[in-house]
C-alpha positions in Angstrom: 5.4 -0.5 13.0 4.2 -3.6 15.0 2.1 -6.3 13.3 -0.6 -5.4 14.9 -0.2 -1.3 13.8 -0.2 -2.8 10.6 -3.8 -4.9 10.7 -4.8 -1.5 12.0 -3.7 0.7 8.6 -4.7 -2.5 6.7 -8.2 -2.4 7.8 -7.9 1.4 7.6 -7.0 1.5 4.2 -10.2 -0.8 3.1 -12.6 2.1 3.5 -9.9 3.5 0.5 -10.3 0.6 -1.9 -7.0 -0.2 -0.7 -5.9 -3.7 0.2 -2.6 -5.1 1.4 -1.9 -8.0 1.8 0.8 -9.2 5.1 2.7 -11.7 7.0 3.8 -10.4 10.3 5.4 -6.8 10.2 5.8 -7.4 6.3 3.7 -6.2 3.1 3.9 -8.6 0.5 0.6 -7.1 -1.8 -0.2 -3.4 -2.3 -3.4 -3.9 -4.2 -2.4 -7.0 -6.6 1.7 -5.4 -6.6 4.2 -8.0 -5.1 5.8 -5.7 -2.4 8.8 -6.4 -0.6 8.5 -3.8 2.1 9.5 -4.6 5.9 6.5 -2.4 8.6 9.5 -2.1 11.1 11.6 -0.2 9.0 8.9 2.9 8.2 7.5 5.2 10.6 3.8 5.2 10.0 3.2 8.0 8.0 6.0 7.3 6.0 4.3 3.8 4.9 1.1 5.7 3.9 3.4 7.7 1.7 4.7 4.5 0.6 1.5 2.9 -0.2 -0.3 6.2 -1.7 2.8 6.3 -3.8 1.8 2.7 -5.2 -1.9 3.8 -5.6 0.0 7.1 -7.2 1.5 5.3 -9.9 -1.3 3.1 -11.2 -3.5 5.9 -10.9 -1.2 7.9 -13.4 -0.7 5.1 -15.3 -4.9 4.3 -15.8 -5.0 8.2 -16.5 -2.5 8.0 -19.1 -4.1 4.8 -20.7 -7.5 6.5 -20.6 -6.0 9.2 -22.9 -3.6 7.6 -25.0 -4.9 4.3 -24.7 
């Protein structure tokens, strides 16, 4: 993905409560997570997979809390 495919899915991914935070082609925040992941390396629906996968695993991880907490 280009830098600016990557403002695009960032802006996108607003109306999802999702933010990410870049610098160029790279994601450095996937809502408050340091990331380390490179946009020119991932296909773009691979990086939503990438991303959901982040949301994915807090999401478990507030489920989990909210029933063991």
């Amino acid at each position: 993905m280009t830098a600016a495919d990557l403002q695009k899915l960032t802006e996108l991914l607003k109306a999802y409560n999702i933010e990410l935070k870049t610098d160029g082609t790279k994601i450095t925040h996937v809502n408050g997570h340091v990331a380390e992941l490179n946009g020119e390396d991932y296909m773009p629906d691979q990086l939503i997979n990438v991303v959901l996968q982040i949301v994915g695993t807090d999401l478990r991880s507030a489920w989990f809390k909210a029933l063991h907490g």
